[in-house]
C-alpha positions in Angstrom: -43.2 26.2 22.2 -42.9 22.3 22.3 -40.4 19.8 21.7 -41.4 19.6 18.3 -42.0 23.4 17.2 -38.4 23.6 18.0 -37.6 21.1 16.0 -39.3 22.0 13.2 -37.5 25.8 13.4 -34.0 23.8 13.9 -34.8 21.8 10.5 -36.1 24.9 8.6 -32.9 26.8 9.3 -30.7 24.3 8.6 -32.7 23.3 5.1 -32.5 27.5 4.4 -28.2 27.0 5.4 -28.0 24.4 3.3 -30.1 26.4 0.3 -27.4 29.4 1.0 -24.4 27.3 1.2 -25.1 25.9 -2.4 -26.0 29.1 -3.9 -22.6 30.4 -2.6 -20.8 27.6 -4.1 -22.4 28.3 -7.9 -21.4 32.0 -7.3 -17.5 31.4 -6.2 -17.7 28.7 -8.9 -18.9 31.5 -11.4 -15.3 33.3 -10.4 -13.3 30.8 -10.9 -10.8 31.0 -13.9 -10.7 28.1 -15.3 -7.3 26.8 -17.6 -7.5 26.5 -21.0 -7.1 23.1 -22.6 -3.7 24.0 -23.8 -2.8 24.9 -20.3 -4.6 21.8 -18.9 -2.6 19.6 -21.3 0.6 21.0 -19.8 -0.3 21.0 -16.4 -1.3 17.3 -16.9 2.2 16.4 -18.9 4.0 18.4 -15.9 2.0 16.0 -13.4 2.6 12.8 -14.9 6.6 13.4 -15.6 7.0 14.8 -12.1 5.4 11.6 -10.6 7.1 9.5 -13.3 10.6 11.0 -12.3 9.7 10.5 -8.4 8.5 7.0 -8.7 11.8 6.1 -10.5 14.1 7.8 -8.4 12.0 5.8 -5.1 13.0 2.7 -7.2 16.2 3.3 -7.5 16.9 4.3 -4.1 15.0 1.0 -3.1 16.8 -1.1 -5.2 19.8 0.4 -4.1 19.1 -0.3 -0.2 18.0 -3.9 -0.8 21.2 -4.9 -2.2 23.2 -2.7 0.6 21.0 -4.9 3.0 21.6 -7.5 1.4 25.4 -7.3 1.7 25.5 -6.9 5.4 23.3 -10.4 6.0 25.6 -12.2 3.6 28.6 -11.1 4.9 
């Protein structure tokens, strides 16, 4: 078989991978348990008060070097 008959085996296989691939993904996506919206509500509130805590405590720590920084090149 030719250059070509090769190819078109090597594009059929990958088009019927590609076909299986995305039926698998709708069947693990079928077993997936999903959260509630209650429970997404909470994860979400965890989320943004975790990164709300972080990004103040970064600040601080920031602010906190700056002006120790600061000190020594004055001084």
């Amino acid at each position: 078989m030719g250059f070509l008959g090769r190819l078109g085996r090597s594009i059929k296989r990958s088009f019927i991978g590609m076909i299986n691939f995305f039926r698998g993904v709708g069947t693990e996506l079928k077993k997936v348990s999903w959260p509630t919206r209650q429970e997404l509500f909470k994860y979400t509130l965890v989320v943004l008060v975790t990164v709300t805590l972080v990004t103040l405590f970064i600040t601080l720590l920031d602010l906190g070097i700056a002006e120790l920084v600061k000190m020594i090149t004055t001084a």
